[in-house]
C-alpha positions in Angstrom: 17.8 16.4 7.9 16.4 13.5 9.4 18.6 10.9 11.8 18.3 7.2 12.5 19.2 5.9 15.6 18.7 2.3 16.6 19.6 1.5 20.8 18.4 -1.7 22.6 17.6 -1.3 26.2 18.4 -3.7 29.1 15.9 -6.1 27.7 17.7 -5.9 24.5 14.3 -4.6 23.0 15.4 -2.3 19.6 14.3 1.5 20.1 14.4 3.4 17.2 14.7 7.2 17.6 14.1 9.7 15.0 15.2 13.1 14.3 14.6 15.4 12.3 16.4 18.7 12.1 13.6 20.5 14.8 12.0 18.3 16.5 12.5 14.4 18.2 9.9 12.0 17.9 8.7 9.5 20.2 10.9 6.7 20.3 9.5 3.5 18.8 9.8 0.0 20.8 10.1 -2.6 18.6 10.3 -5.8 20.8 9.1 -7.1 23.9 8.7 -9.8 26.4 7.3 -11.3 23.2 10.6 -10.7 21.8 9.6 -11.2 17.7 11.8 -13.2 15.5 12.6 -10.7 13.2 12.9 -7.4 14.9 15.3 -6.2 12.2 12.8 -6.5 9.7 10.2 -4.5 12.0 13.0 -1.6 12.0 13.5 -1.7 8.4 10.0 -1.8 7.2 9.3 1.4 9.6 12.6 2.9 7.9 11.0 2.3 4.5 7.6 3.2 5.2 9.1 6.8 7.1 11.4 7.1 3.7 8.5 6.4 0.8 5.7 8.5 3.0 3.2 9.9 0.9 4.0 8.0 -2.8 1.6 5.3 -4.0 1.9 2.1 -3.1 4.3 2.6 -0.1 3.8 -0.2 1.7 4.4 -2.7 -1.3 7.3 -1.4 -2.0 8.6 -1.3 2.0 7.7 -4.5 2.1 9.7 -5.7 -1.4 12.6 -4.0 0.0 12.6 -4.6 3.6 14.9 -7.9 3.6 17.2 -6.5 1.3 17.8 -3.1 4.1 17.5 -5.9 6.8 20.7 -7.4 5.3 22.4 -3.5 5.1 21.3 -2.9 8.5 22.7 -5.8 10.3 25.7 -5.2 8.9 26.2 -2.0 11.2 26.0 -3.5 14.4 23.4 -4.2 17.4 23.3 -0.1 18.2 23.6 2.4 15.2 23.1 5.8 13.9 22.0 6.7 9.9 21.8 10.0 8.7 19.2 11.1 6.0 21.8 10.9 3.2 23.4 7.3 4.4 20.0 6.1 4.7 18.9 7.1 0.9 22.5 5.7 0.0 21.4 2.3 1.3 18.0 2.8 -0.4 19.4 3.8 -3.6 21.8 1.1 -3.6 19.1 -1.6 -2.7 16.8 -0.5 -5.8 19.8 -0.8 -8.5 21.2 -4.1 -7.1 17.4 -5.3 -7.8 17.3 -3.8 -11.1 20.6 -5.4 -12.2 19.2 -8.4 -10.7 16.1 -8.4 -12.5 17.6 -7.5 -15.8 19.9 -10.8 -15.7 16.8 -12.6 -15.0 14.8 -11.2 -17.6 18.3 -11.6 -19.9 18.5 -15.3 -19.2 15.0 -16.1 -19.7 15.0 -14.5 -23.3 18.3 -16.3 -24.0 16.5 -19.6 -22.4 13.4 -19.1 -24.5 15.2 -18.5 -27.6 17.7 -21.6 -27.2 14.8 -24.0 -26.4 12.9 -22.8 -29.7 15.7 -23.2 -31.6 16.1 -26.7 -29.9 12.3 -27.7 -30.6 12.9 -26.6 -34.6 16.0 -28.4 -34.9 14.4 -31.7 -33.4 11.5 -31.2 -35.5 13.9 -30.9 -38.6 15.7 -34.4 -37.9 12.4 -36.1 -37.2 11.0 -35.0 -40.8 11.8 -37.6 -43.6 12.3 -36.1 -46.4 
């Protein structure tokens, strides 16, 4: 089971560990002197790209989701840990907030399209003569 671990060193640079059950690899610095605006974002696009590794189009989807997880992610603190399970939680959670999201879109479009036909046929009606 992988684990998550974001620290920030004396710099306050973000260093993201990860673990999986057998092995640690090399910890990732995100941030420098350069210090980049958005190092959150950095950290959850390399979250997202570690968690969809290997499906098609990986990187689109990290990089539709990434804000969204940037937004879970700040909400644990400066320093945290994620476990593999909290992590696809967060994920999960992220992909059916967007589907509910899209869905009332596509509902109030249809309802919009459908109420300004009606509207169109009903000016058309009054404008007719006879």
């Amino acid at each position: 089971m992988k684990t998550y671990r974001l620290t920030r060193d004396a710099r306050d640079a973000c260093i993201l560990h990860v673990f999986d059950g057998r092995t640690a690899r090399l910890p990732m610095l995100i941030g420098s002197d350069l210090r980049p605006a958005w190092p959150m974002l950095t950290v959850a696009t390399t979250l997202l790209l570690d968690y969809f590794e290997g499906e098609e189009q990986a990187e689109f989807k990290a990089q539709l989701m990434a804000r969204a997880l940037v937004h879970y992610l700040n909400r644990l603190g400066e320093e945290w840990t994620l476990t593999e399970a909290q992590f696809n939680d967060a994920v999960m959670s992220i992909l059916v907030s967007g589907k509910t999201t899209i869905d009332d879109t596509a509902n109030d479009l249809c309802i919009e399209y459908l109420g300004g036909r009606c509207r169109d046929t009903l000016r058309l009606a009054k404008m007719r003569p006879w």
